[in-house]
Structures are given as structure tokens and as C-alpha cells.
C-alpha positions as CSV (number, residue, x, y, z in Angstrom):
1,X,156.4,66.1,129.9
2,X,156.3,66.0,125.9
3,X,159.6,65.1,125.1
4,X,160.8,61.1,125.9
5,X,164.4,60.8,126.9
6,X,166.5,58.3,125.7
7,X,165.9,55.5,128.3
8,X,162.2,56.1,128.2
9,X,161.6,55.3,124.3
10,X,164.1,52.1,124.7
11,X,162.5,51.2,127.5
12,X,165.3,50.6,129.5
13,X,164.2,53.3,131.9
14,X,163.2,51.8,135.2
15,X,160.0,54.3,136.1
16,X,158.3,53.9,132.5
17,X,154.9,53.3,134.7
18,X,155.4,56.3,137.0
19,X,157.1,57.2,139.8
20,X,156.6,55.7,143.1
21,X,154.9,57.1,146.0
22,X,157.9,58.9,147.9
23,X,159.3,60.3,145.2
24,X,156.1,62.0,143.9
25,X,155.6,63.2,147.5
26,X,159.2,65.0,146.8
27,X,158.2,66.5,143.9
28,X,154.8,67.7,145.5
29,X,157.1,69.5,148.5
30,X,159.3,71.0,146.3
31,X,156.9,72.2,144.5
32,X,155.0,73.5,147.3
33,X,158.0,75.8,148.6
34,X,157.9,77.1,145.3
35,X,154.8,78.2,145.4
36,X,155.1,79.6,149.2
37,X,158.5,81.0,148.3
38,X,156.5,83.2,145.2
39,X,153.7,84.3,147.8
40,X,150.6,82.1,146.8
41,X,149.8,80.6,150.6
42,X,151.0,84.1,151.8
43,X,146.8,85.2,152.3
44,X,146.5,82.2,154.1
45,X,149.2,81.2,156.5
46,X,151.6,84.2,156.7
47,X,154.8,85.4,155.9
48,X,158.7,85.9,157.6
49,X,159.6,89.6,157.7
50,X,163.1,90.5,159.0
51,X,161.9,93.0,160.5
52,X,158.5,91.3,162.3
53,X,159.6,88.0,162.5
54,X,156.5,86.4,161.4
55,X,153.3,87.7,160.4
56,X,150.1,86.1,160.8
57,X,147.6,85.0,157.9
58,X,144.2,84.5,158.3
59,X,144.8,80.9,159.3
60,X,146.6,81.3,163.1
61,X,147.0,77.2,163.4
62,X,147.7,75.4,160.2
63,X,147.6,72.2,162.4
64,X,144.6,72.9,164.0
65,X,143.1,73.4,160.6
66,X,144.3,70.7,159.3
67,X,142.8,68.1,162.5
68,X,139.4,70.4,162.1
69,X,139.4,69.5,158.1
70,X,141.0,66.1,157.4
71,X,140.8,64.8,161.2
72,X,144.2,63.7,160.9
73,X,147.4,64.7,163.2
74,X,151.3,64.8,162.4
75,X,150.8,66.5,158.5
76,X,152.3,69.9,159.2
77,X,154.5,71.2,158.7
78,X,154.9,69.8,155.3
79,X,158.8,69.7,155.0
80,X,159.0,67.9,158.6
81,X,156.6,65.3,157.9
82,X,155.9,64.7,153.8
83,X,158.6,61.8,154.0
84,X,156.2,59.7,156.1
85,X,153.1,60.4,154.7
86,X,150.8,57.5,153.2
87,X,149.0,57.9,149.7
88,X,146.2,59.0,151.3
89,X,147.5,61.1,153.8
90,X,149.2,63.0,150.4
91,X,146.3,63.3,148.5
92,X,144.3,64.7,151.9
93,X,146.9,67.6,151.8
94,X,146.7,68.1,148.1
95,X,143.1,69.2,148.6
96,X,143.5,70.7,152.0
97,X,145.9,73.2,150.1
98,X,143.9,73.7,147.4
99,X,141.4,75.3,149.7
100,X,143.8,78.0,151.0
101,X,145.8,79.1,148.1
102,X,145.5,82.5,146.5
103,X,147.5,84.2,143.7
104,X,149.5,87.1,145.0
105,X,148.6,90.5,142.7
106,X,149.7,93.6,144.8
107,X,152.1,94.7,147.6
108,X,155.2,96.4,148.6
109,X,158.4,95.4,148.4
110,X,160.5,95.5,151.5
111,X,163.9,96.2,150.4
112,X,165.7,96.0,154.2
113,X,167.7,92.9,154.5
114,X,166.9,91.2,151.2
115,X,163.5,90.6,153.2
116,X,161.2,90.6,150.0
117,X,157.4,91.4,148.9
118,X,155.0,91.9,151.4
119,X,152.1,90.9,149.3
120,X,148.6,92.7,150.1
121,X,146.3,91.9,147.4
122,X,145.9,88.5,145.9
123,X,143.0,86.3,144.1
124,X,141.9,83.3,145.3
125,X,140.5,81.5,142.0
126,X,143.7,82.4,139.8
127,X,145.9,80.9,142.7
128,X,143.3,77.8,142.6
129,X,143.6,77.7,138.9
130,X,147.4,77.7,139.0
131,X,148.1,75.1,141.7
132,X,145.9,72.6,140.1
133,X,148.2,72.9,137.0
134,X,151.3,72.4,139.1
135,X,150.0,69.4,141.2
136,X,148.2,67.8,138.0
137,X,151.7,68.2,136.6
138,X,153.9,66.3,139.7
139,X,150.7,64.0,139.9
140,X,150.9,62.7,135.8
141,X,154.5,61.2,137.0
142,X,153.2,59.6,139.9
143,X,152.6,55.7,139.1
144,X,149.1,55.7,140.5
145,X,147.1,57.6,138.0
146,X,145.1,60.2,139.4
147,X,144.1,64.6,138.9
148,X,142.7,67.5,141.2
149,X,140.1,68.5,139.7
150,X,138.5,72.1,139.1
151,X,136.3,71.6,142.9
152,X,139.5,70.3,144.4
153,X,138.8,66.6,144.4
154,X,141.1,64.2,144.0
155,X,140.1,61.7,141.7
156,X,140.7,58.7,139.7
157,X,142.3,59.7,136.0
158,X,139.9,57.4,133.5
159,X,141.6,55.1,131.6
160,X,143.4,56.0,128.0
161,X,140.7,56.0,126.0
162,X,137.4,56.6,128.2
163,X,138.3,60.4,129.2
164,X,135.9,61.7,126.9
165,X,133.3,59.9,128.8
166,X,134.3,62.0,131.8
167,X,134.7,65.9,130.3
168,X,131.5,65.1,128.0
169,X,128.6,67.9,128.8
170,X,126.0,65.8,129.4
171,X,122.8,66.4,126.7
172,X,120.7,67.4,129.1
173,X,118.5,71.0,130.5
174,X,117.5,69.1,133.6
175,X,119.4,70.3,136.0
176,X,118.6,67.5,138.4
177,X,119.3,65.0,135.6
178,X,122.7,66.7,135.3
179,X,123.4,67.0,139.0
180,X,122.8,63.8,139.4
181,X,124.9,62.5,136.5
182,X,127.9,64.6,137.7
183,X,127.6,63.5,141.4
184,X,127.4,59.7,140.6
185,X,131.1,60.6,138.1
186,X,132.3,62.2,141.0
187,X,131.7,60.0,143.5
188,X,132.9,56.8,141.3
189,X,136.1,58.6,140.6
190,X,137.1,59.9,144.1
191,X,140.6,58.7,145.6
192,X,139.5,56.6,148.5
193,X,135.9,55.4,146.9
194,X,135.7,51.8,148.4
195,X,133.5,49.1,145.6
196,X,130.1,50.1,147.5
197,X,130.6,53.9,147.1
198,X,131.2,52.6,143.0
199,X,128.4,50.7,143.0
200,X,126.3,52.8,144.7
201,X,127.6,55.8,141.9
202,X,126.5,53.1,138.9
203,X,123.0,52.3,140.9
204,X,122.6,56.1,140.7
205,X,123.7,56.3,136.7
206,X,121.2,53.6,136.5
207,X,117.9,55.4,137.9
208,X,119.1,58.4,135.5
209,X,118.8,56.2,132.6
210,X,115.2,54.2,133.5
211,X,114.3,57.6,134.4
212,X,115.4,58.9,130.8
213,X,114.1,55.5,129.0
214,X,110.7,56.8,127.5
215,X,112.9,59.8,125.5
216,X,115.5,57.6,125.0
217,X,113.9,54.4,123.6
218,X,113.6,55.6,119.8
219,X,117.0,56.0,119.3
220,X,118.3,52.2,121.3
221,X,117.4,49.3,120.0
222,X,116.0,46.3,121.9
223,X,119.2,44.5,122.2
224,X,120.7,48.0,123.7
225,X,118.1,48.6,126.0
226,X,118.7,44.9,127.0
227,X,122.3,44.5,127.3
228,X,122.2,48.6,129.8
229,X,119.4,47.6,131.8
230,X,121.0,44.0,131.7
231,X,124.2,45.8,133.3
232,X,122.0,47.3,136.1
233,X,119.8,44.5,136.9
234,X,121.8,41.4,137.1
235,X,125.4,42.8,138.7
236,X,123.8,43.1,141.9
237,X,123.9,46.9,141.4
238,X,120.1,47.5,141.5
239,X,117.2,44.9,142.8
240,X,119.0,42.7,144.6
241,X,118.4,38.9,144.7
242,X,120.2,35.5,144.8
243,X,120.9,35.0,140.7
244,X,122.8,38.3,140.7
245,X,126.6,38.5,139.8
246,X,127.9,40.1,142.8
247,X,131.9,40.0,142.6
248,X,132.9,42.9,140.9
249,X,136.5,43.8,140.8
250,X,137.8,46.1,143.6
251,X,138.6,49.6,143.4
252,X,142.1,50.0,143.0
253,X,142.7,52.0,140.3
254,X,141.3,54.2,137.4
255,X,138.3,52.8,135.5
């Protein structure tokens, strides 16, 4: 949204932090029967044909895939049960759809009845790439501020200010140095990381770095190198012992 309404550059509009949970789930659903309507879960979950009734996808049980996956019952069908879904149980489906959509490229149009395209041919990473930018587009008006991200994670949107620190490549040909690196990100970021999962993504960061010191040192000074490993060592992230700072804040929200 690029343009602020009236009531939002006053101020006077009542959801200048975001839209609460049940009305972002709305959005999400209609958004979602747009895209079915237009052919993009066709691959995976089937179509209605006037003539056929309907016809299968390569998923027969969307339930059954959905208690396989997320171990959760009572999430499908979407438009029967989205009202009462919790924040997690919306973010679950978020990525559980991610997984089966697929951009519709070829079929034949079935004229009979109004019934519509029967689409044959579709691609699965162009359907991926476009649903992300529809759900990162109902998600940036949802109060809690979070993104699905190009692996189909729902994570934690850093704060204004800090993305960079998220999309930076990191300066690094080691690939384990940079798997590592993008695992501990990951895992800080993720929608339903509790403060150990955070702490144990930081205590990874932290072995990166002591394993990096030695090419590293010549361009910290002391008081650098001090105040990093100062972060590590005495916040009861690394070596653990009874002058550590333990109580960090709780995860609730983008950091």
C-alpha cells in the first residue's frame, strides 16, 4: 500500500498499527479463492467440471495432508474453518499452501455451461513466486509483523532499520560458514521460535564469529572484540555459569 488515506496521515485511523488477527485471516481467504478461482491449486487439489463433477488433483485428501504435515485437525476446508483459526494455526496454512501451489500455463477451455479452463500444464516455482507476493502483501497489514519467505517460512519481519542485516550476503566462500550463518537467521526469525530456540540461533552466530576471530582480528579493535565476545559470554548464551545475565526478553515479536 503506497498511498496513505486521509485518516491514516491524521492519525485518526483506528488500525494505524495493523490490522488485527481476524481480519487479516479474511483477507488471506479471500485471497486464497482468488487464487483457486484463477487455477493456481488446480495441480494440486483438483477442479469442479460441470460435466465431471469434481476431478481429482494429485492430493486425494487435503485433510489428511494437512494432519500428515502440520499434525493439526479442523483446518480445511479453509472457507469453513479460517474464522476460528489461531495465529499459529494461520501461519501453519500459509506454508502448508505454499507447498502445493503451482502457476497454471496451459489447457483447454471448456466452453459447456460457463464451466471454464481445464488447466493441464502449470509451473510450480512461478506459482510459489507469485503467492508469496500476494500473502507478503495481506501479511504487511496484519498488526503482527511478519513475511514468507522464498523457502516458505514464516518468519519474523526485522525491525525498521535492521533489514539489511537480514538480506546481507554474507562475505564468506565457506559454505559451512554460510550455512551456518543462514540457519542460525532462520531459526531466530521463525514464527513460533520460543527464547531458547533464539538463544540457541545467537550461541550458533557466536561459534561462527570465535571461529572467524583470527581473520577477523585486524580489522576489530580490542574494545570490539570485547564488547562481541562480551555479548556471547556473559548473557548466558555460551559457557554458562552463576554471574551470567540470564533474563533476556521473550520472543514476541520481530527483533
Amino acid at each position: 500500500m503506497t498511498h496513505k488515506y486521509y485518516s491514516q496521515r491524521t492519525g485518526s485511523n483506528p488500525n494505524l498499527e495493523g490490522l488485527p488477527l481476524e481480519d487479516t485471516i479474511d483477507l488471506f481467504s479471500r485471497i486464497f479463492d482468488q487464487l483457486r478461482s484463477d487455477g493456481y491449486f488446480d495441480e494440486a487439489f483438483g477442479y469442479w467440471c460441470i460435466d465431471a463433477d469434481h476431478i481429482e488433483g494429485n492430493v486425494k485428501d487435503i485433510e489428511l495432508e494437512m494432519l500428515l504435515g502440520i499434525r493439526k485437525k479442523n483446518l480445511w476446508p479453509i472457507s469453513e474453518y479460517a474464522s476460528s483459526y489461531s495465529e499459529d494455526d494461520f501461519l501453519d496454512v500459509i506454508e502448508f499452501l505454499y507447498h502445493y501451489v503451482s502457476k497454471p500455463i496451459d489447457g483447454t477451455m471448456h466452453s459447456y455451461g460457463g464451466c471454464g479452463m481445464h488447466w493441464e500444464t502449470f509451473n510450480k516455482e512461478e506459482g510459489k513466486k507469485f503467492y508469496r507476493e500476494k500473502i507478503n502483501s495481506v501479511l504487511a497489514h496484519y498488526k503482527n509483523k511478519f513475511e514468507l519467505s522464498s523457502k516458505g517460512e514464516v518468519l519474523h519481519q526485522p525491525e525498521q532499520g535492521f533489514e539489511q542485516i537480514f538480506t546481507a550476503d554474507v562475505p564468506s566462500k565457506d559454505t559451512n560458514v554460510i550455512g551456518r550463518i543462514n540457519a542460525a537467521t532462520t531459526n531466530f526469525r521463525r514464527h513460533d521460535s520460543s527464547i531458547d530456540d533464539r538463544r540457541q540461533a545467537v550461541r550458533d552466530l557466536a561459534d561462527v564469529l570465535e571461529y572467524l576471530k583470527p581473520q577477523v582480528q585486524e580489522l576489530l579493535t580490542n574494545k570490539d572484540e570485547k564488547d562481541l565476545f562480551n555479548i556471547a559470554n556473559n548473557f548466558g548464551i555460551r559457557h554458562h555459569n552463576d554471574k551470567q545475565k540470564t533474563d533476556l526478553p521473550p520472543a514476541s515479536g520481530p527483533v
